[in-house]
N, CA, C and O atoms as a Tinker XYZ file with bonds, in Angstrom:
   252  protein
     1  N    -15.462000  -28.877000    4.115000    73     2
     2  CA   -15.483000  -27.469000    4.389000    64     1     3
     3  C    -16.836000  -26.906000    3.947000    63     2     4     5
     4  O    -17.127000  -26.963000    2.752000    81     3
     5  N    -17.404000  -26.544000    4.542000    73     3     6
     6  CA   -18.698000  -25.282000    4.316000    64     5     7
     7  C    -17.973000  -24.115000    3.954000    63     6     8     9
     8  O    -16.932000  -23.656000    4.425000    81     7
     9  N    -19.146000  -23.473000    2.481000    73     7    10
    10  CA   -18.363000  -22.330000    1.949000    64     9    11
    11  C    -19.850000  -21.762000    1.962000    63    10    12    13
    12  O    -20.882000  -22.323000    1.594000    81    11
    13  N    -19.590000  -19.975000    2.704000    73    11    14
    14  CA   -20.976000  -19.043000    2.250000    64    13    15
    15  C    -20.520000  -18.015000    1.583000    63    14    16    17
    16  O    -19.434000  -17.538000    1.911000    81    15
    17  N    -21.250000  -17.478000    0.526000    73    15    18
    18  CA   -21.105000  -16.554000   -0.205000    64    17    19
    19  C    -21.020000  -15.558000    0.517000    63    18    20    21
    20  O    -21.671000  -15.729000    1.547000    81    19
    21  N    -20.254000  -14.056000    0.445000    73    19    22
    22  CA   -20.515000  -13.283000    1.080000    64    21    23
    23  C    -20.720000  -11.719000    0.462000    63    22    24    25
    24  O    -21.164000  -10.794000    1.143000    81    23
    25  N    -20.263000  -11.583000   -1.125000    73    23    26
    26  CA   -20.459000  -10.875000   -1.776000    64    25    27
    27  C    -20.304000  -11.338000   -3.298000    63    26    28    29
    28  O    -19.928000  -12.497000   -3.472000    81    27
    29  N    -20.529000  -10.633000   -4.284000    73    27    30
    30  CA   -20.377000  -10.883000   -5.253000    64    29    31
    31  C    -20.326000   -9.601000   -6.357000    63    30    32    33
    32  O    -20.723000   -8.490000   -6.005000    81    31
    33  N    -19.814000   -9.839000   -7.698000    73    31    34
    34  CA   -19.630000   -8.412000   -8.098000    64    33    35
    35  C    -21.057000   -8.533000   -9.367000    63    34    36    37
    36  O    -21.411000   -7.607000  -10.098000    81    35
    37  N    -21.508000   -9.567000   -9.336000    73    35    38
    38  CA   -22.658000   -9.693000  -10.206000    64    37    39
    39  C    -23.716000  -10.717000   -9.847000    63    38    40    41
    40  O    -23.746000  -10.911000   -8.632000    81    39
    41  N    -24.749000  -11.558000  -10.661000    73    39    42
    42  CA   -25.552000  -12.425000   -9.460000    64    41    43
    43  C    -25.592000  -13.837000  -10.552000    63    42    44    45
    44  O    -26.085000  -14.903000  -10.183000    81    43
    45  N    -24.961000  -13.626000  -12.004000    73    43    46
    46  CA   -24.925000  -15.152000  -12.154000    64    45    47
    47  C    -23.719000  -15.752000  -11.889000    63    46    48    49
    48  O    -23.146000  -16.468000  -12.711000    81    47
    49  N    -23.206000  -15.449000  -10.550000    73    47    50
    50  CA   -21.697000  -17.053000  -10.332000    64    49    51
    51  C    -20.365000  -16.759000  -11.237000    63    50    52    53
    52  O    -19.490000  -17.625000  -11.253000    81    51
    53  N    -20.253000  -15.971000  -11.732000    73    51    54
    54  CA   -19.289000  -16.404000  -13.086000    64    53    55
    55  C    -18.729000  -15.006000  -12.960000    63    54    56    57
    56  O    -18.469000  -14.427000  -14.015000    81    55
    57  N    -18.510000  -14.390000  -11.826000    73    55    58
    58  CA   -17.250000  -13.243000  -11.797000    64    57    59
    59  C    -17.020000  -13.236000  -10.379000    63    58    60    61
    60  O    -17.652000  -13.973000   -9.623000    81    59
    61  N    -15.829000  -12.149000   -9.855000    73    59    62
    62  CA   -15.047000  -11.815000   -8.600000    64    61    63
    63  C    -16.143000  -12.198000   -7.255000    63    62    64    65
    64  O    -16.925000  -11.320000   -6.890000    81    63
    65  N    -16.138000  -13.376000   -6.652000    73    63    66
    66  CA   -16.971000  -13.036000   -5.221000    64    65    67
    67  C    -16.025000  -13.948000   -4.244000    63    66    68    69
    68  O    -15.099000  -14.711000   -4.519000    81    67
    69  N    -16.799000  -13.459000   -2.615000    73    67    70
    70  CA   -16.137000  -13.660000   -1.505000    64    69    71
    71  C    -16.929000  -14.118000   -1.427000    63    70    72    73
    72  O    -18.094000  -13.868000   -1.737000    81    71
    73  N    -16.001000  -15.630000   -0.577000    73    71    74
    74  CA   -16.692000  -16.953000    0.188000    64    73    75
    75  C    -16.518000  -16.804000    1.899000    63    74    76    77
    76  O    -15.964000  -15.761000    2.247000    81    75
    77  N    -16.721000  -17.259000    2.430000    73    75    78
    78  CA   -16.601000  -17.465000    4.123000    64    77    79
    79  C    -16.502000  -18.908000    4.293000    63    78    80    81
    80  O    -17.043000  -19.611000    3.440000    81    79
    81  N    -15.872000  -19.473000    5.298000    73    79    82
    82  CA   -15.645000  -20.791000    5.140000    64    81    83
    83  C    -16.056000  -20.786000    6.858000    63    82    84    85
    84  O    -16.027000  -19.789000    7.580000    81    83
    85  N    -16.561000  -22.628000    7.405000    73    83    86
    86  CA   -16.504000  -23.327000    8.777000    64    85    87
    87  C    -15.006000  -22.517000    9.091000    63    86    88    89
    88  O    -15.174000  -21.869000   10.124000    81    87
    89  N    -13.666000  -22.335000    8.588000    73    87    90
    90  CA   -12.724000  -22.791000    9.559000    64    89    91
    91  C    -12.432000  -21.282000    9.469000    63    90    92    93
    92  O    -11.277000  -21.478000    9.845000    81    91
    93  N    -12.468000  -20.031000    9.310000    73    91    94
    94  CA   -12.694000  -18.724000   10.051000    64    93    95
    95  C    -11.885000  -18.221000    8.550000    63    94    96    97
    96  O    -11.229000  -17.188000    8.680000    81    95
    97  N    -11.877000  -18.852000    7.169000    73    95    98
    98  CA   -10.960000  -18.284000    6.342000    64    97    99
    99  C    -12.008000  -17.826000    5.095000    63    98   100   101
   100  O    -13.128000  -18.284000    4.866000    81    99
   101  N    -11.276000  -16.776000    4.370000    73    99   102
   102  CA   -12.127000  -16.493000    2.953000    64   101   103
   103  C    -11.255000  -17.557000    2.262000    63   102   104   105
   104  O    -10.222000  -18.166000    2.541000    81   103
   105  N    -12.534000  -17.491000    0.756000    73   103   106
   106  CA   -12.188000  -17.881000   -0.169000    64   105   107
   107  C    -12.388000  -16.792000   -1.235000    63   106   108   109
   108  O    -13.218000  -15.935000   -0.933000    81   107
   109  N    -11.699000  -16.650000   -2.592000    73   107   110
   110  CA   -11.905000  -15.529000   -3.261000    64   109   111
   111  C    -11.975000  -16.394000   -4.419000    63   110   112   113
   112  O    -11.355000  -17.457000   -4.418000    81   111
   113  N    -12.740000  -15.999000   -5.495000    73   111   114
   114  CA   -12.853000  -15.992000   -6.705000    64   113   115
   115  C    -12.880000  -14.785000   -7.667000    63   114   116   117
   116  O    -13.554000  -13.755000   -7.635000    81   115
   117  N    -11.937000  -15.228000   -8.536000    73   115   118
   118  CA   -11.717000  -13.882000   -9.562000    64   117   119
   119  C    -10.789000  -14.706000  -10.428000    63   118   120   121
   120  O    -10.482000  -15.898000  -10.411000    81   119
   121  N    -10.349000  -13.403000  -11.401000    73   119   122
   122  CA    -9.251000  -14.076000  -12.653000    64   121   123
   123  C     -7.948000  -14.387000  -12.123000    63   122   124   125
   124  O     -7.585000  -13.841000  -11.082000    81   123
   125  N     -7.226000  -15.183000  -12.710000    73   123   126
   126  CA    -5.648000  -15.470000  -12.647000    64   125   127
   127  C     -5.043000  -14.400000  -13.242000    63   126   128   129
   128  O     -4.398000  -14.757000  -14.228000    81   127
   129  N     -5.005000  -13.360000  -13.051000    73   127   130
   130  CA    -3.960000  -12.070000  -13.347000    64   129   131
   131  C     -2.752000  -13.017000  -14.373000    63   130   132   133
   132  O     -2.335000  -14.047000  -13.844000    81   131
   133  N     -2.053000  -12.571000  -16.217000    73   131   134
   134  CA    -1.262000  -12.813000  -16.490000    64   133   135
   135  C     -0.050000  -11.929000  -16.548000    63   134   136   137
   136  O     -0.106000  -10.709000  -16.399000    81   135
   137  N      1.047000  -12.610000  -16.771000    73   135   138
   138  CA     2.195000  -11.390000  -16.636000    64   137   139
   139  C      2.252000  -10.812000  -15.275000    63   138   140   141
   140  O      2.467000   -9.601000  -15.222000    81   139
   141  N      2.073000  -11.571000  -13.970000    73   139   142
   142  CA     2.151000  -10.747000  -12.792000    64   141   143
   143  C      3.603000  -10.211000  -12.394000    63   142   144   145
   144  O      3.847000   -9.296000  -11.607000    81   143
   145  N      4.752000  -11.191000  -13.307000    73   143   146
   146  CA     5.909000  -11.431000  -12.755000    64   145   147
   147  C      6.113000  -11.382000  -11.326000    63   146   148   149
   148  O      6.798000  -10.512000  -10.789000    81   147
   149  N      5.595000  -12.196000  -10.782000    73   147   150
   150  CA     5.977000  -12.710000   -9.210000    64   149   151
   151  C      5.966000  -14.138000   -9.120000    63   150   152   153
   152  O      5.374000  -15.031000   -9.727000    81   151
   153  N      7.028000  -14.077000   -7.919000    73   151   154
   154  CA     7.685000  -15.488000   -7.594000    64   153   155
   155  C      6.246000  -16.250000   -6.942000    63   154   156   157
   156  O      5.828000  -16.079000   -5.796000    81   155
   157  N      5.835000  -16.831000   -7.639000    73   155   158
   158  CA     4.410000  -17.715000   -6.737000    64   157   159
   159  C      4.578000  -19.065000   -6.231000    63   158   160   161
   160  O      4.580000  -19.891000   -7.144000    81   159
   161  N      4.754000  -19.681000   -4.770000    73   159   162
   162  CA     4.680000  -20.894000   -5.302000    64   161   163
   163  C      4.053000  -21.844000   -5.505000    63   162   164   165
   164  O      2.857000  -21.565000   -5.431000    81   163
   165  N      4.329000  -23.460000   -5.864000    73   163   166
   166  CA     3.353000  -23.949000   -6.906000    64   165   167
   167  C      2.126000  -24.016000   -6.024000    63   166   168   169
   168  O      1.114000  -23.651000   -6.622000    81   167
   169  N      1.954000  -24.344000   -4.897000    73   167   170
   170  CA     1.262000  -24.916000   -3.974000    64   169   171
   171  C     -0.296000  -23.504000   -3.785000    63   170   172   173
   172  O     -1.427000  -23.565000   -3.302000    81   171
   173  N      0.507000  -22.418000   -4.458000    73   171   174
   174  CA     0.144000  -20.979000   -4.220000    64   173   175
   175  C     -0.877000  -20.890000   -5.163000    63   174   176   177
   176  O     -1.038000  -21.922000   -5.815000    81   175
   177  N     -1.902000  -19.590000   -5.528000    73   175   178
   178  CA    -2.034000  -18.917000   -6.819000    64   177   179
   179  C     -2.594000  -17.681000   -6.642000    63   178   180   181
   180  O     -3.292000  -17.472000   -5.650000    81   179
   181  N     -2.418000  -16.946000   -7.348000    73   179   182
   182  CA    -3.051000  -15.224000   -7.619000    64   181   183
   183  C     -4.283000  -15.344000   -8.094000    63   182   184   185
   184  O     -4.525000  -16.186000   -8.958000    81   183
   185  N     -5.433000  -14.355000   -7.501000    73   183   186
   186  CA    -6.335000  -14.067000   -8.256000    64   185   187
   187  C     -6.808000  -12.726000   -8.455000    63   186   188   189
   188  O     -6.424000  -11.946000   -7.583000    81   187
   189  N     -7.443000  -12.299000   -9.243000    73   187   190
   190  CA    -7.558000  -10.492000   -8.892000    64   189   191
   191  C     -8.947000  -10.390000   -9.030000    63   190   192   193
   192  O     -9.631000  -11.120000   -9.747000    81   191
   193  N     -9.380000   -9.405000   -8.278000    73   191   194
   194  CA   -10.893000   -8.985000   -8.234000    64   193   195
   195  C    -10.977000   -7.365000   -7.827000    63   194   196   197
   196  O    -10.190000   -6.544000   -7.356000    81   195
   197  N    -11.901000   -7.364000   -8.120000    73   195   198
   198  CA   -12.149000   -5.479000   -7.796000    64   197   199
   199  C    -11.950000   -4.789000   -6.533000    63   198   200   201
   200  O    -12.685000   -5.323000   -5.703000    81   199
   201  N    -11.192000   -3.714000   -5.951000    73   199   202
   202  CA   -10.843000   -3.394000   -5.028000    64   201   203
   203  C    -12.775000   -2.954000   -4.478000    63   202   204   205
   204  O    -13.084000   -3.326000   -3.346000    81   203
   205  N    -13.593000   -2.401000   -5.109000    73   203   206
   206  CA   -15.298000   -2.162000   -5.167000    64   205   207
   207  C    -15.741000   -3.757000   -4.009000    63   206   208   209
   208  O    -16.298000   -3.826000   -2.913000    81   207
   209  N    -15.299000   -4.571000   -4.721000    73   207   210
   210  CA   -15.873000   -6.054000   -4.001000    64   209   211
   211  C    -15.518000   -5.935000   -2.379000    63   210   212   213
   212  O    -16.405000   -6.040000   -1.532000    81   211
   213  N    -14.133000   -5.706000   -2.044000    73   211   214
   214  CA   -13.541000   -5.460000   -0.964000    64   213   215
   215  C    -14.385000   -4.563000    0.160000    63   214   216   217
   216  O    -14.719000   -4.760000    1.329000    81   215
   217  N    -14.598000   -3.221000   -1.020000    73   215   218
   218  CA   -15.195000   -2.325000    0.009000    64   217   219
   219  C    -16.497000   -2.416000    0.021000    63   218   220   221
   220  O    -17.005000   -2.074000    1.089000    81   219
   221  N    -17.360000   -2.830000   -0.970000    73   219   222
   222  CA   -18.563000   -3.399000   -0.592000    64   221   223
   223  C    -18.866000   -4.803000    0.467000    63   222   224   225
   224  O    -20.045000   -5.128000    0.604000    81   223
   225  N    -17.844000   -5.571000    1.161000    73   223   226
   226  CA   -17.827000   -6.409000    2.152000    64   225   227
   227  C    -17.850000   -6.022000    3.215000    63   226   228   229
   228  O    -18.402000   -6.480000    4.215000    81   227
   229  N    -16.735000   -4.400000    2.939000    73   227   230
   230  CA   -16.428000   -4.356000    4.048000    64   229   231
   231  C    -17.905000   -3.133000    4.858000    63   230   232   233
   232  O    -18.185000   -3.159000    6.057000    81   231
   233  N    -18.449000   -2.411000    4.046000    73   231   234
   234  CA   -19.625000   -1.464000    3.382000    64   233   235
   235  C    -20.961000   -2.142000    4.386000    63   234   236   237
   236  O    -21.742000   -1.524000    5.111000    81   235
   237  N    -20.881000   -3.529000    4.133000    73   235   238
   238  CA   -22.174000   -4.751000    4.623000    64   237   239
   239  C    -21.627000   -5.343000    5.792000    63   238   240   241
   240  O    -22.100000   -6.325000    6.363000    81   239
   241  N    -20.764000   -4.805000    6.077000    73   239   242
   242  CA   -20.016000   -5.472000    7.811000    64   241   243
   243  C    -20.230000   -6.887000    7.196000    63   242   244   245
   244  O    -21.136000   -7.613000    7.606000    81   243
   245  N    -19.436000   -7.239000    6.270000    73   243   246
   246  CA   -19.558000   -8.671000    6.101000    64   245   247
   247  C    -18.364000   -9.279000    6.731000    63   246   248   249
   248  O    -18.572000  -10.151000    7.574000    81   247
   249  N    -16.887000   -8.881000    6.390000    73   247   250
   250  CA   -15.800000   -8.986000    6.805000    64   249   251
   251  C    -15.185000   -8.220000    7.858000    63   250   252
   252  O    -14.021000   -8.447000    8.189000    81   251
């Protein structure tokens, strides 16, 4: 899989950013939210990032 960056909420790597992938899907990076109490399953996982990241993607016609 090819992954391109497409935003980020800072510029060293190590917080909330959007990936773009070859096969037409994001990838997200951010924290594992604890205490979400939701049914997840295993195969699954949560991550949370700034609603700011979202609209700055969407801000850059990235997404």
């Amino acid at each position: 899989m090819k992954v391109r960056k497409l935003v980020t909420s800072c510029e060293n790597g190590d917080c909330p950013t959007l990936y773009a992938t070859d096969r037409g899907t994001l990838l997200v990076q951010g924290e594992t939210p604890p205490d979400h109490g939701l049914a997840v399953p295993a195969h699954e996982t949560l991550v949370e990032i700034p609603i700011e990241l979202i609209r700055k993607a969407i801000r850059d016609q990235l997404i």
